[in-house]
C-alpha positions as CSV (number, residue, x, y, z in Angstrom):
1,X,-14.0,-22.4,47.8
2,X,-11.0,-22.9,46.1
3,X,-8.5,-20.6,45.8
4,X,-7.3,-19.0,42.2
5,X,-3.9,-19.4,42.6
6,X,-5.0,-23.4,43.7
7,X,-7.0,-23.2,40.2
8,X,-4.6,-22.2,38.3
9,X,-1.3,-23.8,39.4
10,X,0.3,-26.5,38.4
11,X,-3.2,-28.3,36.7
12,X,-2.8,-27.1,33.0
13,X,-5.6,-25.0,30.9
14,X,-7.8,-27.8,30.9
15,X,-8.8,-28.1,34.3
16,X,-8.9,-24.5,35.1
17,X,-11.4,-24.2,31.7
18,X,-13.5,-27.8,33.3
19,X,-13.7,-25.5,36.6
20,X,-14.8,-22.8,34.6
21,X,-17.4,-23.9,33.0
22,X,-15.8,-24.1,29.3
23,X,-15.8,-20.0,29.4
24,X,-13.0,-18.2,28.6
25,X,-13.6,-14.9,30.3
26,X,-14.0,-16.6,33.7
27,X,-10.9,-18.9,32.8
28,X,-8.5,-16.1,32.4
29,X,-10.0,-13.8,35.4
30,X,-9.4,-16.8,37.8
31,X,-5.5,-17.0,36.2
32,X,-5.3,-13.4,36.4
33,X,-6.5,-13.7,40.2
34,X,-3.8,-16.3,40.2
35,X,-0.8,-13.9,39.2
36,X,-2.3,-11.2,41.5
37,X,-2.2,-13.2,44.1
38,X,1.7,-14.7,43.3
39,X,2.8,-12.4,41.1
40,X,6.8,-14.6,40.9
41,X,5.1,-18.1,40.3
42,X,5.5,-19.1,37.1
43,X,2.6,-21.4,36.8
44,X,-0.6,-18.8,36.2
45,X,1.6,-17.4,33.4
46,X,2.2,-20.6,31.3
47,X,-1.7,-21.3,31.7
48,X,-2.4,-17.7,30.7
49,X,-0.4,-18.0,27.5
50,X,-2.3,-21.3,26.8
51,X,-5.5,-19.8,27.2
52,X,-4.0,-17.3,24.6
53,X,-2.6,-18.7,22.5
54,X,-5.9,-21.2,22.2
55,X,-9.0,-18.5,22.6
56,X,-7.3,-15.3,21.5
57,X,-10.2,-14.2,19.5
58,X,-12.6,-14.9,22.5
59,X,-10.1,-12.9,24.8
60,X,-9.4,-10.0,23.5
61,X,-12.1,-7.5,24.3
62,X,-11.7,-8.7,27.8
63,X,-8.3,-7.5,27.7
64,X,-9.2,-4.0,25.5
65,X,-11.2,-3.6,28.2
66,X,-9.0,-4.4,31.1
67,X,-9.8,-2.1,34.4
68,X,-9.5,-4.3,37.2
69,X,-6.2,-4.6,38.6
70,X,-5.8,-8.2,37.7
71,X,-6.9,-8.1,34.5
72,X,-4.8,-4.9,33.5
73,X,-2.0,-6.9,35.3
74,X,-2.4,-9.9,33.1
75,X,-2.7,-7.7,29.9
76,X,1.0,-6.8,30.8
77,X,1.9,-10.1,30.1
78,X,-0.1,-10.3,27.4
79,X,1.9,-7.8,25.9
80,X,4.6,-9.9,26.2
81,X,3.6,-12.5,24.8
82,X,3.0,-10.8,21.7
83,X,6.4,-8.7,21.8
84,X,5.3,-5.6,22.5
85,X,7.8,-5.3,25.9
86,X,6.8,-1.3,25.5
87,X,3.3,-1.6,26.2
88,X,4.1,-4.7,28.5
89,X,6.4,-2.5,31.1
90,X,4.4,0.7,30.3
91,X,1.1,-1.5,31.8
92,X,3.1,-2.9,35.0
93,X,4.2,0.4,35.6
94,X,0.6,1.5,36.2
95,X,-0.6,-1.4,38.2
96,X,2.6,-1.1,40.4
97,X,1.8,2.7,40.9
98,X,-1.9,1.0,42.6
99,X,0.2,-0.9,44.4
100,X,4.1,-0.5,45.3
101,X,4.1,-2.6,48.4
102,X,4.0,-5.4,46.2
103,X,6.3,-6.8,44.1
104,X,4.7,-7.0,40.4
105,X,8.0,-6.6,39.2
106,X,9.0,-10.1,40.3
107,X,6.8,-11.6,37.6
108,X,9.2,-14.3,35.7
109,X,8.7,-12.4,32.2
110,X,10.1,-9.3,33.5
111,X,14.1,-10.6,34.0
112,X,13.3,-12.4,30.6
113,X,16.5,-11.6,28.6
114,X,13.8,-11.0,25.5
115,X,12.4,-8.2,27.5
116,X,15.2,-6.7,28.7
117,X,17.1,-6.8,25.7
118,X,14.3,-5.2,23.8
119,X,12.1,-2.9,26.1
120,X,13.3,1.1,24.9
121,X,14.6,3.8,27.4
122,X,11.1,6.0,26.6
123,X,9.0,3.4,27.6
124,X,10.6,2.6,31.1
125,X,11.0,6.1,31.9
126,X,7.0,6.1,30.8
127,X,6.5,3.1,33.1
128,X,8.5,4.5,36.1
129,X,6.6,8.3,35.9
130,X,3.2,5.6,36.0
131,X,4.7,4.6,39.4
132,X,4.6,7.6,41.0
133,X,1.1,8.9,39.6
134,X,-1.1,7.7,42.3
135,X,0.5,9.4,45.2
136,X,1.4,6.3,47.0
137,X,4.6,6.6,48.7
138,X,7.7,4.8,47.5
139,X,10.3,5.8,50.1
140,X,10.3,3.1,52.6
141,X,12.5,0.1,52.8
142,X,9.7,-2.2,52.0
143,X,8.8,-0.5,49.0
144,X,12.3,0.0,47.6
145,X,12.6,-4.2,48.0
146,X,9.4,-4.6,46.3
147,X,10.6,-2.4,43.5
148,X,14.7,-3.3,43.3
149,X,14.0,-5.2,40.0
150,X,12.7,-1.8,38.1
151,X,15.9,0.1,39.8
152,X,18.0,-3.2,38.0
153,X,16.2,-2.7,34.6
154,X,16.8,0.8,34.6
155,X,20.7,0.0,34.9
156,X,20.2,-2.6,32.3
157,X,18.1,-0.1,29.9
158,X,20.5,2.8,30.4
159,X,24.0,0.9,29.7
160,X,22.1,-0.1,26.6
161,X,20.2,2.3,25.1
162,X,21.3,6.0,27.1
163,X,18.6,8.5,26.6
164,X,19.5,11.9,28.4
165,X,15.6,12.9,29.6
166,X,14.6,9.4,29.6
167,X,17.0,8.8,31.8
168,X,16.4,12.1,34.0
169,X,12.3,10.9,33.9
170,X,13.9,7.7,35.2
171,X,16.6,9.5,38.0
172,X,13.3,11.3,39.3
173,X,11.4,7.8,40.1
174,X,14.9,7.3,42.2
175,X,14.1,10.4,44.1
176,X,10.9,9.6,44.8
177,X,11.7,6.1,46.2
178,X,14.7,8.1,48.4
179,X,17.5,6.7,46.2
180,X,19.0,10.5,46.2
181,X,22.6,9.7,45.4
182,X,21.4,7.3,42.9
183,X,19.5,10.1,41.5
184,X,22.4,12.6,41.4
185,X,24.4,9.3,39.7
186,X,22.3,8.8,36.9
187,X,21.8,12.5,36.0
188,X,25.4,12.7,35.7
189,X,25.6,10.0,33.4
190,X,22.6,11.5,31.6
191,X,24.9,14.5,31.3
192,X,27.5,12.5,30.2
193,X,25.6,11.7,26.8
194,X,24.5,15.3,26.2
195,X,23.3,17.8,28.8
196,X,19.8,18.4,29.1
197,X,17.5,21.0,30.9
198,X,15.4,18.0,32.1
199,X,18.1,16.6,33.8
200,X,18.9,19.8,35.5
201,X,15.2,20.3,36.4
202,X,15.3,17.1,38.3
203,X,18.7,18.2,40.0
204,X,17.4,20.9,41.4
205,X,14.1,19.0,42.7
206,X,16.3,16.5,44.0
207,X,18.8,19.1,46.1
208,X,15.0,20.8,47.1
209,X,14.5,18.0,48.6
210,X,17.2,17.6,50.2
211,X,16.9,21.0,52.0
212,X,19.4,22.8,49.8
213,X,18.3,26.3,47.9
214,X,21.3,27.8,46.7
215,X,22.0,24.4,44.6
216,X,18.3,23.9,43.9
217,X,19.1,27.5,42.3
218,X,22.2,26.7,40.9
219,X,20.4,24.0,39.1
220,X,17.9,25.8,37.8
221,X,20.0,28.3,36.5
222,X,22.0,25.9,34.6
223,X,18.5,24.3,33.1
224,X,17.9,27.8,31.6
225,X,21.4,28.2,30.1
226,X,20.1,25.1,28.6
227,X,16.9,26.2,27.5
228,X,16.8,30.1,28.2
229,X,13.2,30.8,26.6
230,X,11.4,28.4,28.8
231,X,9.5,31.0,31.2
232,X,8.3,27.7,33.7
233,X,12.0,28.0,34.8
234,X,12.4,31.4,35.7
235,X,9.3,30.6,37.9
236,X,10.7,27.8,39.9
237,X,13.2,30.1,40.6
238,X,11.0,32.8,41.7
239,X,9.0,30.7,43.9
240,X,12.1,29.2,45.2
241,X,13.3,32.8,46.3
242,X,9.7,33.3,47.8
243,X,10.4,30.6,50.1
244,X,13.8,32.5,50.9
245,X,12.2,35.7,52.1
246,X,13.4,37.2,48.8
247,X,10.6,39.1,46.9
248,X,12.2,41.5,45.0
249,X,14.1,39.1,43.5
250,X,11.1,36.7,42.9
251,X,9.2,40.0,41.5
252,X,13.2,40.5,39.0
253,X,12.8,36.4,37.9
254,X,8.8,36.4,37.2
255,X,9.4,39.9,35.4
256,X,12.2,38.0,32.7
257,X,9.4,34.9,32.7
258,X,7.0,37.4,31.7
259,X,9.1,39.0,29.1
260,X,9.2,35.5,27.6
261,X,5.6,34.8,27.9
262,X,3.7,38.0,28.8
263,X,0.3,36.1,28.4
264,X,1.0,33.6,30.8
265,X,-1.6,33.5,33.9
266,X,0.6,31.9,36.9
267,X,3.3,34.2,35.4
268,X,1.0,37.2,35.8
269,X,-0.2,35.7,39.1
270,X,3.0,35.2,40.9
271,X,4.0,38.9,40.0
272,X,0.8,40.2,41.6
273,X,1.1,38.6,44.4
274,X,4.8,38.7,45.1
275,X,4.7,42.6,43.9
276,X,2.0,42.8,47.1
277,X,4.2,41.0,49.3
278,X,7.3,43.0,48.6
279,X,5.6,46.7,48.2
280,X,2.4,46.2,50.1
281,X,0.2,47.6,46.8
282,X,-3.3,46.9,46.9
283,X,-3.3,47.5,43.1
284,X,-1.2,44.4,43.1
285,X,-3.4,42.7,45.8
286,X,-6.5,43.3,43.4
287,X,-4.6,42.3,40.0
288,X,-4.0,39.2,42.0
289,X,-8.2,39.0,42.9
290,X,-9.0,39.7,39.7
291,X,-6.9,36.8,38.4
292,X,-7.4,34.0,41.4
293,X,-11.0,32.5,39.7
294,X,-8.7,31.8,36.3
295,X,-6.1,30.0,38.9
296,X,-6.4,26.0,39.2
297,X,-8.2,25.8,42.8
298,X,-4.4,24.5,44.6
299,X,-2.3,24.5,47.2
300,X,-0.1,27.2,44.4
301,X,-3.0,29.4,44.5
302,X,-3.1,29.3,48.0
303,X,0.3,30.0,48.8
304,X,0.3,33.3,46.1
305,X,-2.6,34.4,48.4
306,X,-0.6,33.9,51.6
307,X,2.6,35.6,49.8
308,X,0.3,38.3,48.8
309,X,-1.8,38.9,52.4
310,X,1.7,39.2,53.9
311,X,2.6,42.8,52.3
312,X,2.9,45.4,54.8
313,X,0.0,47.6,55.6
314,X,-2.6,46.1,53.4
315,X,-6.4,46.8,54.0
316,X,-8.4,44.6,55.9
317,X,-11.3,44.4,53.8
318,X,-8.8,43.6,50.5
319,X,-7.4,40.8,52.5
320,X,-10.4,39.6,52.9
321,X,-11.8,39.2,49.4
322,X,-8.6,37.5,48.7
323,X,-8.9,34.9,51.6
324,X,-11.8,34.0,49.8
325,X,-10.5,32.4,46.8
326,X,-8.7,30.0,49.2
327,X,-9.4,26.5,49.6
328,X,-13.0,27.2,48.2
């Protein structure tokens, strides 16, 4: 059987249509197949904008419909092709999140100086948050090859068009692919714009990373000089003390969180269970019960529960009901 990169390269629309049949569906999912398969050869993509430009109106519900990896990859160039570079690096984004190892990225249109020139800072950071959605990881050498043409548009994008918490969305795709001074670099030219607590917020995730609490702290604490009513901060803080040994002054940091947003339920949770941990109440252990079926079932929830079954001298049988709630 022929191959659909064989199909489609280098024999022009008309073949690939004769092989086809004369349909334009199966046309473009053998020139998608084709650009899967290659995704730096030029040659699928010049018969793909053929086929576009000559059976457009046949084509597009295939492509509003897109959910296959190769046809959501070809919609990307699509988009291109019409000159909408946001949707175009927004869609390669998610189809490199599928698949990091390989190197979507090198497709011809995406060094194209009319994307490039064009694409905005939002829509990048968009696309590089859509990389890291799918849980593969990005911090090997291969993958970091694969993906060295998004860390060169973000250095193109951010010379031209410097967004502060676009660019921190962007600096934490770096962290994620291991690039950690590169991280640090472009949060400091972030700052260098205007300082955000976004950019702070990915600071601090970046030194956690990196093993260091008193600067993931330090961090944090400057993200909520930044943005002092935002109760999610004092939080990460508290937590972060948790994992320090330091529960009274988790309990101090949920209490200002709280004072912020008294309603909140993971505020309300964390201060039962870190209150448990710290005094060994079982009035804290069972506020903590009472709230666990409200919780997201997550590894949070279960590490509140841990916190909590840790405080000194707590009944068995309360211990118990709470070990319930975990994992379940």
């Amino acid at each position: 059987m022929t191959s659909n990169r064989a199909v489609a390269a280098g024999v022009g629309l008309a073949r690939v249509m004769a092989h086809c049949g004369g349909s334009p569906e199966t046309a473009v999912h053998y020139v998608a197949g084709a650009i899967a398969a290659a995704p730096g050869d030029p040659e699928p993509y010049a018969v793909l904008a053929e086929l576009w430009a000559e059976r457009r109106a046949d084509l597009t519900r295939f492509f509003e419909d897109a959910d296959s990896l190769r046809s959501v990859l070809a919609r990307s160039y699509v988009s291109f092709i019409e000159n909408d570079m946001n949707a175009a690096v927004m869609t390669i984004g998610s189809v490199t999140g599928v698949q990091p190892t390989i190197a979507w990225a090198r497709a011809p249109w995406f060094a194209d100086a009319r994307f490039q020139d064009v694409v905005n800072a939002d829509a990048v950071a968009e696309a590089v948050m859509r990389t890291t959605d799918y849980g593969r990881t990005l911090d090997t050498p291969g993958v970091r090859e694969a993906l060295r043409p998004w860390f060169e548009l973000i250095d193109t994008v951010c010379a031209r068009e410097p967004v502060p918490e676009a660019m921190a969305k962007m600096a934490i795709f770096l962290r994620a692919c291991g690039l950690t001074d590169e991280s640090f670099a472009l949060c400091d030219r972030a700052d260098a714009v205007e300082p955000v607590m976004l950019t702070e917020v990915v600071r601090a995730g970046t030194w956690r990373k990196l093993g260091d609490p008193e600067r993931t702290a330090a961090a944090f604490e400057r993200a909520l000089i930044l943005d002092p009513a935002n109760w999610s901060l004092y939080l990460d803080l508290a937590d972060l003390r948790a994992e320090q040994g330091d529960f009274a002054g988790a309990v101090q940091l949920v209490g200002r969180g709280l004072e912020r947003e008294p309603g909140e339920l993971t505020l309300r949770a964390a201060e039962a269970a870190y209150r448990a941990r710290l005094t060994g109440s079982p009035d804290d252990l069972r506020d903590l019960i009472g709230l666990a079926p409200q919780l997201p079932d997550s590894p949070y929830r279960d590490l509140l529960i841990d916190h909590a079954c840790s405080g000194p001298a707590l009944p068995v049988e309360l211990i118990a009901e709470a070990r319930r709630f975990q994992s379940s």
